[in-house]
N, C-alpha and C positions, 0 to 999 in steps of 0.2 A: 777194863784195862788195869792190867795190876799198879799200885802207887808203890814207891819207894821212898823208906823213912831218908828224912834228908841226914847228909852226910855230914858228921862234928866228929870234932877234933876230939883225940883221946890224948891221957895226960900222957909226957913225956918228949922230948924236942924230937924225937924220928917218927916217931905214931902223928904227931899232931901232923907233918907235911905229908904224912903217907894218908891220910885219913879223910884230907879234905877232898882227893880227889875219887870221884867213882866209876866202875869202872867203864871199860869203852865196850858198847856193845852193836855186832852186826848193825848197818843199816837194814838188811830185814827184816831183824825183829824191834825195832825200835821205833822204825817209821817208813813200813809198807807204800805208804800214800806219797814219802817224796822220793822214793824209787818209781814209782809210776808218773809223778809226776815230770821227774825226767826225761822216764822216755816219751812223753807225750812232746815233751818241747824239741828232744830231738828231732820227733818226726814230724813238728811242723820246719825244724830248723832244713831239715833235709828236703820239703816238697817247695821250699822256699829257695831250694839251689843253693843253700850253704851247708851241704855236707861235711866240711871241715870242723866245721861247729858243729855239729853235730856227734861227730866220733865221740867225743870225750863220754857226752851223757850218754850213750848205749853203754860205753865201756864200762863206766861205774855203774851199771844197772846190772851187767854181767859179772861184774867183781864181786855186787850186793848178793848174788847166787841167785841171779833169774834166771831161770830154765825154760825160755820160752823159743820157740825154733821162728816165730813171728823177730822178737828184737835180735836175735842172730842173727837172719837174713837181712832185717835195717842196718845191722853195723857193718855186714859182708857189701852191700851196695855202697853205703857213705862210703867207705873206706875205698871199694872201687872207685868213686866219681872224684874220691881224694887223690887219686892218682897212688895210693899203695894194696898193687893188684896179690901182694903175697898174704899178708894180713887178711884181704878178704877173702881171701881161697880159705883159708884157715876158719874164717867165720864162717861160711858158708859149711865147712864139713862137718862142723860143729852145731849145723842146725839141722845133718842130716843125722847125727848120733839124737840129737832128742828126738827127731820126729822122721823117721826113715821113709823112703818112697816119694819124697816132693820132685815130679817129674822137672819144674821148670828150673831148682837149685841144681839138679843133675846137669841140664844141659846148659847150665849156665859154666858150673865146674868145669866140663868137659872144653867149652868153649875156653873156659879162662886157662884153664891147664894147658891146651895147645897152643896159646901165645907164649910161653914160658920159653 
């Protein structure tokens, strides 16, 4: 893992507040481990019946830039069982652009799009 020189103050009063702080980087690449970590708590949060709780950590795992058609479809359900059935139509088409052909998101779509 690359180290970074730690971050000091250069002379001058606008350098020295600008300097102390460094910069913000993707939770992807900074720390892989509490993006998955996340989703792991989501999905016990979710087989636990609190899909409410649950939403937020898919969503910041998706914000992180995971591409995985697995935690789409966990946040297309929670968000179903949350009772907001548009969001998860959305999740759900977005786990068929990553990974295309999942016979059961189709008929799940088709099912959810005709309550609409």
């Amino acid at each position: 893992m690359k180290r970074h020189a730690p971050v000091t103050a250069r002379p001058g009063p606008r350098r020295a507040t600008v300097a102390r702080f460094a910069p913000v980087r993707p939770a992807r690449r900074l720390m892989p481990w509490l993006v998955a970590l996340g989703v792991l708590a989501a999905g016990a949060l979710a087989k636990a019946g609190r899909a409410a709780e649950a939403v937020p950590y898919f969503e910041r795992a998706v914000a992180a830039g995971v591409e995985s058609p697995v935690v789409w479809n966990s946040l297309g359900f929670a968000r179903l069982e949350s009772g907001n059935n548009p969001g998860a139509i959305d999740a759900l088409h977005r786990s068929l652009r990553v990974k295309p052909g999942q016979p059961d998101i189709v008929a799940m779509l088709q099912k959810l799009e005709g309550r609409r």
